[in-house]
C-alpha positions as CSV (number, residue, x, y, z in Angstrom):
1,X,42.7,-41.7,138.9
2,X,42.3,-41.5,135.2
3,X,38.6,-41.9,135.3
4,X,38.8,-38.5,137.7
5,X,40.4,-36.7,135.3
6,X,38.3,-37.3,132.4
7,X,35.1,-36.7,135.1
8,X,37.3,-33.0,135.9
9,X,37.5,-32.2,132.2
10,X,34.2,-32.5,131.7
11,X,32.9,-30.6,134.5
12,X,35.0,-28.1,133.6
13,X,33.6,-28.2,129.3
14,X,30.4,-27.7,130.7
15,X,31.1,-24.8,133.0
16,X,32.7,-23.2,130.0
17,X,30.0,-24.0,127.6
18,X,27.9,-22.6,130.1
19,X,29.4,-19.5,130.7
20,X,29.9,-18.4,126.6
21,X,26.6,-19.7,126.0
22,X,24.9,-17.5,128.6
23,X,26.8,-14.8,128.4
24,X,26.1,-14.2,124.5
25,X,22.2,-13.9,125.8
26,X,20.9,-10.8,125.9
27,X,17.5,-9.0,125.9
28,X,15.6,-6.8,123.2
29,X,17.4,-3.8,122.4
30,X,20.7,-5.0,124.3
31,X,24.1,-4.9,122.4
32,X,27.4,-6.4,123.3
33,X,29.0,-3.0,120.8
34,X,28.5,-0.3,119.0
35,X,29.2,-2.6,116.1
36,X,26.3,-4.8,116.6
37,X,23.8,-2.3,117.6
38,X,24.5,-0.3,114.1
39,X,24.6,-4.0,112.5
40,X,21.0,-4.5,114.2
41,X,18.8,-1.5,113.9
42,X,20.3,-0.3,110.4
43,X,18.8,-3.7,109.2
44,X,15.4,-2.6,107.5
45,X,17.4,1.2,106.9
46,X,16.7,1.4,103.4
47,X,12.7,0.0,103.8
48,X,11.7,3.1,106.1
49,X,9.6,6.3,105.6
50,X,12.1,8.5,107.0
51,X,12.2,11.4,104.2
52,X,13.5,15.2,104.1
53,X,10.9,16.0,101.3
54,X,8.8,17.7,104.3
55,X,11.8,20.4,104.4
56,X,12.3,21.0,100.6
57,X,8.4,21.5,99.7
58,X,9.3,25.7,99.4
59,X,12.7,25.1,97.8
60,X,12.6,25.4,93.8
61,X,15.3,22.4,93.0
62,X,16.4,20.6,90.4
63,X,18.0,17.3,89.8
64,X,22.5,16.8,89.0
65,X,24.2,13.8,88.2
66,X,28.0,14.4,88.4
67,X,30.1,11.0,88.6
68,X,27.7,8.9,90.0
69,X,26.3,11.0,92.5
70,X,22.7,12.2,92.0
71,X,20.8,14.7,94.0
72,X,19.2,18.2,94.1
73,X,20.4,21.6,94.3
74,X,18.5,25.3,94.9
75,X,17.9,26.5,91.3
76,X,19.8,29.5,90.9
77,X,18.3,31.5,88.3
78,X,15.0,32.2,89.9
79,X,17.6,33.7,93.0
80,X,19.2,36.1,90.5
81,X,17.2,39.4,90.7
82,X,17.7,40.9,87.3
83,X,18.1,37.6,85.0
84,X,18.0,37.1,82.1
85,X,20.9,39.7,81.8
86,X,20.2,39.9,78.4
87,X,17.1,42.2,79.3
88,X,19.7,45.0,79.9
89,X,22.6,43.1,78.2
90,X,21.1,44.1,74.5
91,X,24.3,44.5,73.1
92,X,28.3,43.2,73.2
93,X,29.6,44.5,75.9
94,X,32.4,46.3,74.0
95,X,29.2,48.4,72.6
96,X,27.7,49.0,75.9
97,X,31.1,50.5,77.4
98,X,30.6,54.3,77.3
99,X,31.3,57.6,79.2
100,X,27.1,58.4,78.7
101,X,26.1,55.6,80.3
102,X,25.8,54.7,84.5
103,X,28.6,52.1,84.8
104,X,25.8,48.9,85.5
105,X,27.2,46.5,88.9
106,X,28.6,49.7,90.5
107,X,28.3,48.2,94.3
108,X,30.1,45.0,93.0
109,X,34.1,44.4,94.0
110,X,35.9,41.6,92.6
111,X,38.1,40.0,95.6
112,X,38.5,36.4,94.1
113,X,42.0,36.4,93.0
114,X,45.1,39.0,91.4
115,X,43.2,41.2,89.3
116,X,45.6,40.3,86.5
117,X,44.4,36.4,87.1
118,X,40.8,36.9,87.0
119,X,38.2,40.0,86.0
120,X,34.4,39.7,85.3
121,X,35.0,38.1,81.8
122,X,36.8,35.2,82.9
123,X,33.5,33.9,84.4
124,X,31.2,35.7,82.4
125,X,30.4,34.9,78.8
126,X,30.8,38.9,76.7
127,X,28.7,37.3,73.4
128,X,26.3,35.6,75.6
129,X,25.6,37.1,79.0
130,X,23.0,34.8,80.1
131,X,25.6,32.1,80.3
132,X,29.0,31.6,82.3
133,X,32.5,30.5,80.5
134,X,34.6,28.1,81.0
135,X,38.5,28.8,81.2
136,X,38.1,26.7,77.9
137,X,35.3,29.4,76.0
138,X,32.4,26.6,76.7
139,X,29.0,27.8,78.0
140,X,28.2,26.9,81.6
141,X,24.6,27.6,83.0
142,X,23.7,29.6,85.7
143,X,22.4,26.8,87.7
144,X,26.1,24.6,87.2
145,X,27.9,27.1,88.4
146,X,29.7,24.8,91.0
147,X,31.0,23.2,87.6
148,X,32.6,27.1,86.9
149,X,34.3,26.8,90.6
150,X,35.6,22.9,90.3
151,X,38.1,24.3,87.5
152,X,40.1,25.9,90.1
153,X,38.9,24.5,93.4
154,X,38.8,20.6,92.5
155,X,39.1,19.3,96.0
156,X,36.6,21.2,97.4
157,X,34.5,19.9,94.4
158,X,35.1,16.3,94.9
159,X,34.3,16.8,98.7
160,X,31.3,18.2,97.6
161,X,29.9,15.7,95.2
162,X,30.3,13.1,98.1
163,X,28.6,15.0,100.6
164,X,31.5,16.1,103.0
165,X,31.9,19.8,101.6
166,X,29.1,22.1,102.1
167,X,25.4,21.7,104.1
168,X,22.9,19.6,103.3
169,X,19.2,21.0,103.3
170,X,16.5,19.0,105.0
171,X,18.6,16.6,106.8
172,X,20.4,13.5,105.9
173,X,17.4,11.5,105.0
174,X,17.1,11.0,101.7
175,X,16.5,12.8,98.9
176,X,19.8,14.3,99.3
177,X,19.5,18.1,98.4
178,X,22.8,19.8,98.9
179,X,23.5,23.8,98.7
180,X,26.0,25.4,96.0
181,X,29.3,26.8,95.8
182,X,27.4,30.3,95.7
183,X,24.9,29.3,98.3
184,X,27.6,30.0,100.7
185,X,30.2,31.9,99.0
186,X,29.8,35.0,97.0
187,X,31.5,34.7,94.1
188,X,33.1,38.1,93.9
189,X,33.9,37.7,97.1
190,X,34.2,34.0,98.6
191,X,36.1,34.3,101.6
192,X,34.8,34.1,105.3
193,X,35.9,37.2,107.1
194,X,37.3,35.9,110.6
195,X,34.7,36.5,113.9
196,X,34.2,35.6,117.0
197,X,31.4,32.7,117.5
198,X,28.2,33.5,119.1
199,X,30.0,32.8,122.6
200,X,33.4,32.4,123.6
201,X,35.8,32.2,126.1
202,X,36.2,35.9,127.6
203,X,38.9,34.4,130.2
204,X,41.3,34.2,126.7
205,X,39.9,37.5,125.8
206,X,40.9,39.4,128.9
207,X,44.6,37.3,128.6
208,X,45.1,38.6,125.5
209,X,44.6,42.3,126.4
């Protein structure tokens, strides 16, 4: 009787045995998860040709480093029409302010914050107009800009050093080249006015009237 017992238990091992080791087989391209498929095919990631250069061939860019995190951005002073400023700017501004002459940046209106918080000299550098100015006095180039914004808007700017805040140009291949603060947002005027997307729901349309 004992003899059939051990003779049980090892028909029954081997059907077990049997069973895992069959079931773990599985053909090329097959996965048992998610998990394992990523684990898989992400293997030889970093030794591919995959690049986003293709898309940034007619981009001017240039390189940033900010904490760690290198990549490129649009260059912004070849997008500004009438930079240097100091081609008109020939003078303090103090100086230039004058009933005889055409108030400059007439179709420009400041909606950024109170008008008691914030007017055109709190980014703009008076003595030096081809720069911006830190809340501090220091000089900020026209192509750091975002570092003007990340005073004030410091999670977005985090965000956007990692990658989740803002658009990516090209794709996510690398180089990584990421659009501005003021790629996106003017900076007189940075907030999205609310409309309807492309298509929507005219059921909830007809409800609401």
């Amino acid at each position: 009787m004992t003899c059939n017992k051990y003779i049980i238990r090892k028909i029954v091992c081997g059907f077990v045995f049997l069973i895992v080791f069959y079931s773990c087989k599985h053909g090329e391209g097959e996965y048992h998860g998610v998990i394992e498929k990523i684990e898989a095919e992400s293997e030889n990631y970093h030794g591919t040709s995959i690049s986003s250069e293709q898309y940034l061939e007619d981009i001017e860019t240039i390189e940033i480093s900010e904490d760690g995190h290198t990549f490129l951005i649009p260059d912004r002073k070849g997008q500004i029409k009438s930079y240097a400023c100091t081609e008109c700017h020939t003078q303090p501004l103090a100086k230039m302010e004058s009933k005889d002459v055409k108030k400059a940046h007439w179709d420009i209106k400041l909606n950024h914050a109170n008008e008691n918080i914030m007017n055109c000299v709190t980014c703009h550098n008076p003595d030096n107009m081809d720069n911006l100015k830190s809340l501090t006095g220091n000089d900020i180039d026209f192509n750091n800009s975002y570092n003007l914004c990340n005073q004030c808007h410091t999670k977005q700017f985090e965000d956007w050093k990692g990658g989740a805040h803002g658009k990516r140009i090209g794709g996510w291949a690398p180089p990584r080249a990421s659009l501005t603060c003021v790629n996106c947002h003017s900076p007189h005027k940075p907030h999205f006015e609310t409309r309807w997307p492309v298509r929507y729901n005219t059921q909830t349309v007809k409800e609401r009237d």
